[in-house]
Structures are given as C-alpha cells and as structure tokens.
C-alpha positions in Angstrom: -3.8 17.2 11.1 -2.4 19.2 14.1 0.5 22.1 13.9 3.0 20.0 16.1 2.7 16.8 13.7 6.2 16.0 12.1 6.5 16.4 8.2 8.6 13.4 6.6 10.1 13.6 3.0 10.7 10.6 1.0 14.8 10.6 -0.8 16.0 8.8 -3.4 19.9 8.0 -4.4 19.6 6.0 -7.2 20.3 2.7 -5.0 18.4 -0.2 -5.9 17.1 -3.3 -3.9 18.7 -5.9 -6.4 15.0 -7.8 -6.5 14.8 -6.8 -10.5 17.6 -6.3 -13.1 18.5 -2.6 -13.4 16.4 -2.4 -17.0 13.3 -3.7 -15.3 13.8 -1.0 -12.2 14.2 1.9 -14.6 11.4 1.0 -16.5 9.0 0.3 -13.7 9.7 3.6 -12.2 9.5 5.6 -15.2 6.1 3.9 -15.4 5.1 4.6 -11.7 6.2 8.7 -12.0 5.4 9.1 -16.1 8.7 9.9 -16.9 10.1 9.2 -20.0 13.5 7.4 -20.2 16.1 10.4 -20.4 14.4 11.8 -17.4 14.1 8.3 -15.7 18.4 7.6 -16.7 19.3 11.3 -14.7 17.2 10.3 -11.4 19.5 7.1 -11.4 22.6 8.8 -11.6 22.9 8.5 -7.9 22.4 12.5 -6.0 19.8 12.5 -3.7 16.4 13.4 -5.0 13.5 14.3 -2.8 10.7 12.2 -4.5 8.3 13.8 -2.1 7.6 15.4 0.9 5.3 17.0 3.3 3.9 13.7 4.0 3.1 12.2 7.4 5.2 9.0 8.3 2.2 6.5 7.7 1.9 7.9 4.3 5.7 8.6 3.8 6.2 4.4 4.6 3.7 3.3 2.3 5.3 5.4 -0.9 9.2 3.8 0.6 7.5 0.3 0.5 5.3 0.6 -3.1 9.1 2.3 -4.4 10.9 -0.7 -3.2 7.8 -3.1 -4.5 9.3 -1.2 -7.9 13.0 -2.2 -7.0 14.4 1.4 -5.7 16.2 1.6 -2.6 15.0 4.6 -0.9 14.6 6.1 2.8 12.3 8.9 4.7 13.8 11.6 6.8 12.4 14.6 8.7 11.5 17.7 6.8 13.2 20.3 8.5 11.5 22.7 10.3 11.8 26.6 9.8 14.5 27.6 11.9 16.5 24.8 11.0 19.1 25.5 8.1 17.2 24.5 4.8 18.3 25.5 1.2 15.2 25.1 -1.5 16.7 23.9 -4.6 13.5 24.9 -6.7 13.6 28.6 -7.1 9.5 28.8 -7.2 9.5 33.0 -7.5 10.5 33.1 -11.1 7.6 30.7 -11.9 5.6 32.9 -9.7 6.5 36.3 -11.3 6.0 35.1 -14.6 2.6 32.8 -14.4 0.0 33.7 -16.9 -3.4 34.9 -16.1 -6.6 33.5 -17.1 -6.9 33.1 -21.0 -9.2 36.2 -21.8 -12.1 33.5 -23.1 -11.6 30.8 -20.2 -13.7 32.8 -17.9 -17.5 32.1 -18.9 -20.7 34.0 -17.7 -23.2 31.6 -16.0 -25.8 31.1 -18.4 -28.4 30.7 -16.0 -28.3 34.5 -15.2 -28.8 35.8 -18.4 -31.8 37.1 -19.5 -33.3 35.3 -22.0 -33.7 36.4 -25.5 -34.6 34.0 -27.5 -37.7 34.9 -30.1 -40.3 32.4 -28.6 -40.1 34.0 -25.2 -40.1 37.1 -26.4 -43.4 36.2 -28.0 -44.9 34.6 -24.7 -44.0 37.7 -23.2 -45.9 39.7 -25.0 -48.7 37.2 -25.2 -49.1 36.2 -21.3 -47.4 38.2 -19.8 -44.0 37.5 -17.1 -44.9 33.7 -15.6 -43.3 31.0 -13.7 -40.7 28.3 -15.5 -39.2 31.7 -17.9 -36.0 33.2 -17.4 -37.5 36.6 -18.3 -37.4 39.5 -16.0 -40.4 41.9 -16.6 -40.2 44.9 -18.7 -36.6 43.7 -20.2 
C-alpha cells in the first residue's frame, strides 16, 4: 500500500435494514463481533460507533455488505487525515503507561544452546572424546 492511498472507516448507528426482526439482528451481530448481549443492546442504542477503520475502500465495502448480510444498516467514510480536526475517543496512553511486562517465567532460554549435561553424555565424553551429533562443547 502507498502513503497517498485514502483510509476509510466503517460507522455504525444502530439502524437496521429491516430484512430480519430486530431479535434476529442483535443476535447475529453479537455472533459476528463475540459480544455478549449487554454489550450487543448498548451498540444498538443508536450513537455512532466506528466498527472499524484504517481500511481501504475495497475492504471497507465488503465488511458494509457482510454487516448488512447480518441486518445492520451501516455506511464508510473517510478517516480523516492529520491535519484535519480529529478527537480520539479511546484515550490509548493510560493503557500504555500502565501495560505489564513480560511475566518473569514467560521468557524461555532456547534449549538448543545449552550445554548438555545429562549423565550419558557426560560418560561418552569421557569415553570418546568431543564428536559430531553431541551438544557438548570440549572441556565443559
């Protein structure tokens, strides 16, 4: 993808297509985005809700058409661009600034680079000597 290639978002406002009963919309979408019904009644309450975005239009289309396969009315605009007037609703620096690190085990040596140590290779050592197919440096 080039720079000067337009961004499109893809909004929802709680309108619906009328193909399905309002029930059967809910459900399906709650279905389609893993939400559980609470979640699924406040996206239907009817503010505007960017489902997604940074998408090109070809890809932006085909989500507005498989969302109004589901029953939801919904349309794709423009992202705006930098110096255009843009207020982010998610304030993503708090999740920043407060992120866990790596859990202190999660991080695991490769295995591979270890020197062996187990007792039959300790004994071949000593028998034969350092030789090919053994994980065993000489003189460790």
């Amino acid at each position: 993808m080039s720079e000067s290639e337009d961004f499109f978002r893809v909004v929802f406002a709680g309108n619906l297509t009328g193909e399905y009963s309002p029930e059967r919309t809910k459900t399906r979408f709650g279905k389609v985005f893993r939400l559980p019904p609470e979640r699924v009644e406040r996206v239907f309450k009817g503010n505007e809700i960017t489902l997604k975005g940074n998408m090109t239009e070809d890809k932006a289309m085909d989500f507005a058409v498989k969302l109004a396969e589901i029953g939801c009315e919904t349309y794709i605009e423009l992202m705006p661009t930098d110096d255009q007037d843009y207020e982010e609703k998610r304030k993503t620096i708090r999740r920043i600034r407060y992120r866990r690190g790596p859990r202190p085990g999660a991080i695991v040596p490769d295995r591979r680079l270890l020197i062996s140590r187990r007792e039959a290779d300790l004994k071949d050592l000593e028998k034969y000597g350092d030789f090919p197919g053994k994980t065993i440096a000489p003189g460790a």
